[in-house]
C-alpha positions in Angstrom: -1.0 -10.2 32.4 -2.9 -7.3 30.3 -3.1 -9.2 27.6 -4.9 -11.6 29.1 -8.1 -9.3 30.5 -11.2 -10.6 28.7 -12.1 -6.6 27.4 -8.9 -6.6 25.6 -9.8 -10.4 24.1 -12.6 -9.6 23.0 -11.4 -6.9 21.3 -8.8 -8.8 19.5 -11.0 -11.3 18.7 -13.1 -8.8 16.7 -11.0 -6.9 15.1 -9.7 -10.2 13.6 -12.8 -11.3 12.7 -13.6 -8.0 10.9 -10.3 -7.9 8.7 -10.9 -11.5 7.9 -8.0 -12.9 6.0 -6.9 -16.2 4.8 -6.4 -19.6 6.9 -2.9 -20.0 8.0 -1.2 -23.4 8.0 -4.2 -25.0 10.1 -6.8 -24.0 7.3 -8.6 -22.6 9.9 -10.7 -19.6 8.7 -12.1 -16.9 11.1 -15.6 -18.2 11.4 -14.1 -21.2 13.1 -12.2 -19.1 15.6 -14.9 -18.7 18.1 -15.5 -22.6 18.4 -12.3 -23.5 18.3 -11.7 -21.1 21.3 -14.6 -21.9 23.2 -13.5 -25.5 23.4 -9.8 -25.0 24.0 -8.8 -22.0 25.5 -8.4 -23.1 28.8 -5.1 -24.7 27.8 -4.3 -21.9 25.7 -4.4 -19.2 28.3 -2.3 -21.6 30.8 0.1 -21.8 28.5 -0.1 -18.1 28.0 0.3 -17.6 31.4 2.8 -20.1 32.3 5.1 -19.1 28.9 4.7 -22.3 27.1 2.7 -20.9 24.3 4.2 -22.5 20.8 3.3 -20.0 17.6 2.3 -22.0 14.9 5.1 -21.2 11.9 3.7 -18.8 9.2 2.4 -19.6 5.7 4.8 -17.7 3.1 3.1 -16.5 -0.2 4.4 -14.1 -2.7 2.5 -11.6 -4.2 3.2 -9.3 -6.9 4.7 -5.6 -6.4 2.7 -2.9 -7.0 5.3 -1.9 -9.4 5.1 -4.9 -10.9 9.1 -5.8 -10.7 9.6 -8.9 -8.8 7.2 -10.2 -5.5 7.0 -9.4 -1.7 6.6 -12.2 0.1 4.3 -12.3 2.7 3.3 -14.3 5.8 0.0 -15.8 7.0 -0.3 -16.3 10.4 -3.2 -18.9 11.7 -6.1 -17.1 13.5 -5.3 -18.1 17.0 -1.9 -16.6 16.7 -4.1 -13.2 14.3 -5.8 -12.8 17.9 -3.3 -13.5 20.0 -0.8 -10.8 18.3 -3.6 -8.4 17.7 -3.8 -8.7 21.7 -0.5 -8.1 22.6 -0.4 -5.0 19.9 -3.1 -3.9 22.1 -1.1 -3.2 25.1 1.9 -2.9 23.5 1.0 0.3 20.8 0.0 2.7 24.1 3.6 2.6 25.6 5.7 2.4 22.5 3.4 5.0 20.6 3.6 7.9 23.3 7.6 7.8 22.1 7.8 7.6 18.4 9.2 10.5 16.5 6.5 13.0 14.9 8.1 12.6 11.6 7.5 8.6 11.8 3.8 8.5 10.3 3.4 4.9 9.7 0.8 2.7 11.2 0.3 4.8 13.6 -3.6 6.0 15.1 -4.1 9.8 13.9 -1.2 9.6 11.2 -1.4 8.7 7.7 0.3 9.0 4.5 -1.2 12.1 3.2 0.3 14.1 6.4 3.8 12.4 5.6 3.8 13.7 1.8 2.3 17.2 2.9 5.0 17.5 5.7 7.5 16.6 2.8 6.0 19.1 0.6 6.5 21.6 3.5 9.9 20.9 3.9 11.0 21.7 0.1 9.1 25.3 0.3 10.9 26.5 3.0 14.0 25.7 0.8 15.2 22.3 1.9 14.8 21.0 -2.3 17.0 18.2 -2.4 16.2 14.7 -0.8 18.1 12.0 0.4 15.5 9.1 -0.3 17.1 6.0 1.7 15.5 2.4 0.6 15.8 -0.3 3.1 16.5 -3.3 1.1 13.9 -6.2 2.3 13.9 -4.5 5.5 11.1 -6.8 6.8 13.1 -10.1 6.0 16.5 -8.5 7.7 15.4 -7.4 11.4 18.2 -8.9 13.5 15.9 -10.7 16.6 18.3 -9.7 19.5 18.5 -6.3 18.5 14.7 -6.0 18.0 13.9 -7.9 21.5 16.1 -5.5 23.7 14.2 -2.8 22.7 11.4 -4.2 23.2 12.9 -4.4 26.2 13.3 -1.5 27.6 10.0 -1.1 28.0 8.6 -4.2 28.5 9.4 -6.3 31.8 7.1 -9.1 31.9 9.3 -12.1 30.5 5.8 -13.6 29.5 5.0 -11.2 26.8 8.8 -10.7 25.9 8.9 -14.9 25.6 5.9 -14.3 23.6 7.5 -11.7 20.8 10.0 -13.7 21.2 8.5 -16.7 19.9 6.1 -15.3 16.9 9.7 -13.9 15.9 11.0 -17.7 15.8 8.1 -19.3 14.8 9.2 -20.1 11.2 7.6 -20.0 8.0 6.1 -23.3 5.9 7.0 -22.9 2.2 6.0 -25.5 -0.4 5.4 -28.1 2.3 8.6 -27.4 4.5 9.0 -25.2 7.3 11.8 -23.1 7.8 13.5 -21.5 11.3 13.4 -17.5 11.0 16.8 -16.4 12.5 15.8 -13.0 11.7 12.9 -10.7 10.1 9.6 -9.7 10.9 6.9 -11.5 8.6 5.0 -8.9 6.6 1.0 -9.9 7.7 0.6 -10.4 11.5 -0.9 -7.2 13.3 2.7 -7.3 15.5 4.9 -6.7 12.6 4.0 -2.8 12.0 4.7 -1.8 15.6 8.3 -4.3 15.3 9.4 -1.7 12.3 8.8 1.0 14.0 10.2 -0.3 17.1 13.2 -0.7 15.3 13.5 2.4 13.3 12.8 4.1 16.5 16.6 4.6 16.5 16.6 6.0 13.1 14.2 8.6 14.0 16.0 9.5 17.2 19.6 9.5 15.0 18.1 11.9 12.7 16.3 14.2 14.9 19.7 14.1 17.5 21.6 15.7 13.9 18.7 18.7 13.2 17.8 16.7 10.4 14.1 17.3 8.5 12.5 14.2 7.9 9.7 12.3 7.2 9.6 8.2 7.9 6.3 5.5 6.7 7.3 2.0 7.7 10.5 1.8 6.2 10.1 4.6 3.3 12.4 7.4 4.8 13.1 10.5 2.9 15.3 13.4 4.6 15.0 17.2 3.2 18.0 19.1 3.3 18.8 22.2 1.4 22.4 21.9 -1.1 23.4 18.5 -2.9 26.8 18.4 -0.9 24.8 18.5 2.5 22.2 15.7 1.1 25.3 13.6 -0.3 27.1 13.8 3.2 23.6 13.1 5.4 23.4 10.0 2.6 26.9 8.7 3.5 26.4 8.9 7.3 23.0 7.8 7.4 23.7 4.4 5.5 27.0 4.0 7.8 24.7 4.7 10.7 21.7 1.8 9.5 24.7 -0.4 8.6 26.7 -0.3 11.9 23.8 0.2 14.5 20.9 -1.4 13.4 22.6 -4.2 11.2 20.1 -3.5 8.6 21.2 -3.1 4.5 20.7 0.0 2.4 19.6 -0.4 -1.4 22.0 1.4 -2.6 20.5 1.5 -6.4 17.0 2.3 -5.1 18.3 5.0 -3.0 19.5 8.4 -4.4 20.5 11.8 -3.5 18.0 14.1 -6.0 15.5 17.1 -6.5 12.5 15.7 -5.0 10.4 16.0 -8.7 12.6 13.5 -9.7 11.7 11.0 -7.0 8.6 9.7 -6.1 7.2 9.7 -2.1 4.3 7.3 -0.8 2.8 7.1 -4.7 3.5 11.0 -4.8 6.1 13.5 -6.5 6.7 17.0 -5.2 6.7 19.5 -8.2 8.1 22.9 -8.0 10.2 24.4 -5.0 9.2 28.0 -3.2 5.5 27.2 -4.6 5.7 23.1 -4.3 2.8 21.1 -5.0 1.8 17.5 -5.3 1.1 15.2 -7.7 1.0 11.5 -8.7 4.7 9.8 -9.4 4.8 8.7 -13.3 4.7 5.3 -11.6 1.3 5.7 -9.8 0.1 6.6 -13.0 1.6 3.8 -15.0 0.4 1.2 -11.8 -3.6 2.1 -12.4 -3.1 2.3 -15.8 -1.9 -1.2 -15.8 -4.5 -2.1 -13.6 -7.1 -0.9 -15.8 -5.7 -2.5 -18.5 -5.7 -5.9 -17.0 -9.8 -5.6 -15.9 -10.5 -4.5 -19.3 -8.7 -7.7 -20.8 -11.2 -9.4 -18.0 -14.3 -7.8 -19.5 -14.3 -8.4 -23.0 -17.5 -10.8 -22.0 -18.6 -8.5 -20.0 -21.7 -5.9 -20.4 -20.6 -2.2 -20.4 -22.9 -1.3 -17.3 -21.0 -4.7 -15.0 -17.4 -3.6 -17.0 -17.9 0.4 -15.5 -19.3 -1.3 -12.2 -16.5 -3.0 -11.5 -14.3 -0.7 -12.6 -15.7 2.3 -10.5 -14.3 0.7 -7.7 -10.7 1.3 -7.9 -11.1 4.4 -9.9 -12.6 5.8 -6.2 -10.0 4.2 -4.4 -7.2 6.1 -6.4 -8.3 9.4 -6.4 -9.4 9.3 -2.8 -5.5 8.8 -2.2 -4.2 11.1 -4.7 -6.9 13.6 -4.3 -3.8 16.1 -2.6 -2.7 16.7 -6.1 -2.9 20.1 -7.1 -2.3 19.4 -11.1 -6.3 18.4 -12.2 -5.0 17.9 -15.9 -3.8 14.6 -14.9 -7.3 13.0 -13.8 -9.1 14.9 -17.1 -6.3 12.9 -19.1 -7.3 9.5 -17.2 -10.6 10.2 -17.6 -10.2 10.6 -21.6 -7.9 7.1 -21.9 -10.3 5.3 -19.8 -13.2 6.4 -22.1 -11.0 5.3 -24.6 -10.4 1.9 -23.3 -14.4 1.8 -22.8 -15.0 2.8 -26.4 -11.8 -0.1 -27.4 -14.2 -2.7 -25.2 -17.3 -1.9 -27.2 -16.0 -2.0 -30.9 -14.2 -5.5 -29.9 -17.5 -6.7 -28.7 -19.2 -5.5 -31.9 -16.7 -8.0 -34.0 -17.8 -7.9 -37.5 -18.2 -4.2 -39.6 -22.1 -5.6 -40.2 -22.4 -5.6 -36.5 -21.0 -2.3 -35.8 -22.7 -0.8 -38.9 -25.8 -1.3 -36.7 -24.7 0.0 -33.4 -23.5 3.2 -35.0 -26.5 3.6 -37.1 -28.5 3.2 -33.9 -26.1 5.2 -31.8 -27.2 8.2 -34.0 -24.9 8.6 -36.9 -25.7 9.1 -40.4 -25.9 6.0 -42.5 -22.5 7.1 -45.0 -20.1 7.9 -42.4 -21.0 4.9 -39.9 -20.7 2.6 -42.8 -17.2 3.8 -43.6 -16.4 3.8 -40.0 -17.2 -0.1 -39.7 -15.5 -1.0 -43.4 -12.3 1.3 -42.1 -10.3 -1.7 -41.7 -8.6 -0.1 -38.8 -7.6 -1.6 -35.1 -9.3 -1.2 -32.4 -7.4 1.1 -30.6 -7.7 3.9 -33.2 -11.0 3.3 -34.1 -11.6 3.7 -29.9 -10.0 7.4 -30.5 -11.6 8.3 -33.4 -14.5 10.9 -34.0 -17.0 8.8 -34.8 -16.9 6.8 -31.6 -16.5 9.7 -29.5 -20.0 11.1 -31.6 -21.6 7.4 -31.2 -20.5 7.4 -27.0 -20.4 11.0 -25.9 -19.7 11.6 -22.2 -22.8 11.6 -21.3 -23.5 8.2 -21.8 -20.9 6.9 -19.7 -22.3 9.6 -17.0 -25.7 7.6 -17.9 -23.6 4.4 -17.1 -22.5 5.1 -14.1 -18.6 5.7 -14.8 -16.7 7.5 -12.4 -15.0 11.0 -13.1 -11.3 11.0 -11.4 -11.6 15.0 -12.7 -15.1 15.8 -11.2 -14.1 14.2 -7.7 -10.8 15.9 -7.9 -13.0 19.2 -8.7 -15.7 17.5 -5.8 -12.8 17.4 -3.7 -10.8 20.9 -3.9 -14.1 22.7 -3.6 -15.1 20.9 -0.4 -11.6 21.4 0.8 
């Protein structure tokens, strides 16, 4: 048994170790893996071997959608069962991998999202400008178990490891207490659950490609590029028959729609234009980090400028390293200006009373008249944040002084290097 072979433990072990992660139902946390292992796994392995191995069930929590609208719920596995998944992935990813489409690009080794959205982008310059963008409603909760296991299957034949799926499949989840049987899904968490989708959407891909079809397929984020409305609205009505029938899974049929692709948004990204496409960030990436923003600045109202721009630097590099394949550079020079903004809103809330901000203005070099009928204005802080006599008081500069990430200059950074 593969798994098994101490390299490919060890390697699992690790890799577990290194993502850390919360304890499951056990409350064990990774730092107590190694003991626990050292002392027990004896009886683990023989009832590895001898296909007796019970998963512990999975601890369900919801978090909040990026998008805000409703929560994803997700599963924590213990850390024995972390490792022992992350093993079997091990083995598993080599022989699945080698047959996966070239237009599936999720959680995959050499693929990403950013060759997804460029393929897309591709697709509607050489005239393929309307998209059938097909939502798999809680795809990850709806996996029928029978259908997943005989593909599995096909290319698995040691009834160990397929016993093994089997049971992480069935293990149930524990939710306020109780647990509950899983009759079908994949929980959203373990390191097994990636390869699963795309095991399953294998089919998908293989439908698709079989009809000629351009496509490009994340997880289960599938948009297909096809060049007249009547042709997208016929792929649309075919393709949901064919994920209804054949793979037993549901279609959203609200989030899913039959558009120009600048109308819908792709892996955080919209596709602008058509002989001469280029990308940019969806409306709704913009409104998520703004959001984001928002709520960190509501944190550091206590908070000194310097820890405030700290803190905040963070995710500001996170998000343009993602987006940075946008070719519209306005966008990040607008951000940059309302997170100044927000910056400047901080500061005048933490100056309070006109007496106090008087002083800071004085001090921040403006002449005594207009920085006293800047702090008696009687305006909120919002305006007073936009107004010329803060931008005077807190030119760029200091915030370059400060520390504060530009999303423009690393755009800039970016497009030159490139």
């Amino acid at each position: 048994m593969r798994v098994l072979e101490k390299k490919n433990l060890v390697k699992a072990y690790k890799r577990v170790v290194s993502n850390r992660g919360s304890a499951g139902v056990d409350d064990m946390n990774v730092r107590e893996l190694a003991g626990y292992i050292r002392g027990n796994w004896k009886e683990i392995e023989r009832h590895l071997l001898a296909g007796t191995y019970q998963p512990q069930p999975v601890l369900r929590v919801e978090i909040p959608k990026p998008d805000g609208k409703g929560k994803r719920k997700l599963g924590i596995l213990i850390v024995l069962d972390r490792m022992i998944q992350q093993a079997v992935l091990q083995v598993l990813n080599p022989i699945f991998d080698a047959g996966f489409s070239d237009s599936s690009y999720g959680f995959r080794e050499g693929r990403s999202a950013h060759q997804a959205v460029l393929k897309a982008c591709e697709y509607v310059r050489i005239g393929k400008a309307w998209v059938v963008d097909i939502d798999l409603e809680k795809f990850f909760d709806r996996v029928n178990h029978d259908m997943l296991m005989a593909r599995v299957a096909r290319k698995v034949k040691d009834k160990r490891v397929l016993k093994l799926v089997r049971g992480f499949l069935n293990a149930g989840v524990m939710e306020d207490g109780l647990v509950i049987p899983t009759r079908e899904g994949t929980p959203q968490g373990g390191p097994l659950s990636p390869l699963l989708s795309n095991i399953m959407l294998g089919d998908l891909d293989k439908e698709l490609e079989r009809r000629g079809l351009s496509f490009c397929r994340y997880a289960d984020d599938c948009n297909i590029y096809v060049g007249s409305q009547k042709a997208a609205e016929r792929v649309k009505r075919s393709i949901t028959q064919f994920i209804t029938t054949k793979l037993k899974l549901k279609v959203n049929e609200e989030k899913s729609a039959v558009d120009r692709p600048e109308h819908r948004k792709f892996l955080g990204y919209t596709i602008a234009g058509r002989a001469k496409a280029k990308l940019k960030p969806a409306k709704q990436s913009i409104e998520r980090l703004k959001t984001k923003v928002k709520a960190l600045c509501r944190k550091a109202r206590g908070w000194n400028i310097r820890k405030t721009i700290a803190v905040l630097t963070r995710s500001l590099r996170g998000w343009v390293n993602y987006f940075k394949l946008s070719a519209f550079k306005g966008i990040f020079e607008e951000l940059d200006q309302w997170i100044r903004r927000k910056l400047r809103c901080i500061l005048w809330r933490q100056w309070k009373r006109p007496r106090t901000r008087y002083k800071y203005l004085l001090k921040l070099g403006l002449e005594e008249d207009r920085a006293r009928r800047s702090a008696w204005n009687g305006r909120g802080a919002w305006w007073n944040a936009g107004a010329s006599h803060m931008n005077q008081a807190i030119p760029v500069k200091i915030f370059e002084k400060l520390g504060l990430f530009s999303l423009y200059q690393a755009m800039v950074k970016f497009q030159y290097s490139s």
